[in-house]
C-alpha positions in Angstrom: 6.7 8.6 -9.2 5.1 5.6 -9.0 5.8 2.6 -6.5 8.2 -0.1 -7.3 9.6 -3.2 -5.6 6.4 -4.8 -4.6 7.0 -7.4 -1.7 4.0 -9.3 -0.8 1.3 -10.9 -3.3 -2.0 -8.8 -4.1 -5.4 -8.7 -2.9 -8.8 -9.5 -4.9 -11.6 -7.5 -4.9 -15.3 -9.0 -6.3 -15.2 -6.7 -9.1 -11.4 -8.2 -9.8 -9.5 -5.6 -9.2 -6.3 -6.2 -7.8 -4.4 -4.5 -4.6 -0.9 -4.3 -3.7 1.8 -2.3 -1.9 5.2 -1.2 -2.7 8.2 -0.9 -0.5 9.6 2.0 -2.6 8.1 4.7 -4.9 6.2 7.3 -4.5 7.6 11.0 -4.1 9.1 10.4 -1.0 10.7 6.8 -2.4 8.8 5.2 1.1 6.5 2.6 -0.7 2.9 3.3 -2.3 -0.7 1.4 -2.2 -2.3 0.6 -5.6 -5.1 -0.2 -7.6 -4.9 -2.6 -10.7 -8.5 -2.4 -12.1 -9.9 -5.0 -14.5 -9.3 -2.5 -17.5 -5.4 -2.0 -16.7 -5.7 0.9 -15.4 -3.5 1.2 -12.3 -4.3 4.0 -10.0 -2.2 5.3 -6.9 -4.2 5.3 -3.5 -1.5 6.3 -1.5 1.7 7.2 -1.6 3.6 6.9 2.2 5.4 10.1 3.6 7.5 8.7 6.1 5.3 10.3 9.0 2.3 7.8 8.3 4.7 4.9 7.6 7.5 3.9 5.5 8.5 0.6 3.5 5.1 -1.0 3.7 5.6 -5.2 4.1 3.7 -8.3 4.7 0.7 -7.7 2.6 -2.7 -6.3 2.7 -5.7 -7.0 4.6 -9.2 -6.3 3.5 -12.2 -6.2 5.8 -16.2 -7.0 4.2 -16.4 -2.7 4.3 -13.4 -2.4 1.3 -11.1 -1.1 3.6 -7.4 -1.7 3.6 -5.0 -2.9 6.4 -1.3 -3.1 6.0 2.0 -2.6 8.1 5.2 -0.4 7.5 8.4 -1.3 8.1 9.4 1.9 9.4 8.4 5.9 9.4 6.0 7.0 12.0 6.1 9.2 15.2 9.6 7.6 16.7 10.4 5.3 13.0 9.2 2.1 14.8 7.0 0.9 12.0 3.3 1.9 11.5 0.0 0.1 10.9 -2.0 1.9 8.7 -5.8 1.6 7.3 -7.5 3.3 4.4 -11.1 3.1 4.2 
């Protein structure tokens, strides 16, 4: 399933590809990273499981490396929220 209900604004890359995260979707319906490339292409980079984080909010962060930073809402070892990285 892919994500749905996006709820921050997107990230640009050099190349011009675009990042985002969903707050739902995915095949747990707990929110799901993308990838929007120049072509249309859309690709899923993650899709959250509750354990890592659930209901990703407040948008991404990207440091010089490409890696992404974000925070979930809730999901996690005790469903306080997570902050989560993929590099």
């Amino acid at each position: 399933m892919d994500g749905s209900a996006p709820t921050s604004g997107v990230l640009l890359d050099a190349n011009r590809n675009l990042y985002g995260d969903t707050a739902t979707g995915g095949d747990t319906d707990t929110g799901t990273v993308y990838q929007l490339s120049t072509s249309g292409t859309l690709t899923l980079l993650h899709k959250f499981g509750v354990t890592d984080g659930a209901l990703p909010y407040g948008g991404l962060l990207r440091d010089a490396k490409g890696g992404l930073y974000g925070a979930a809402w809730t999901g996690g070892p005790n469903y306080g929220g997570t902050v989560w990285t993929f590099k």
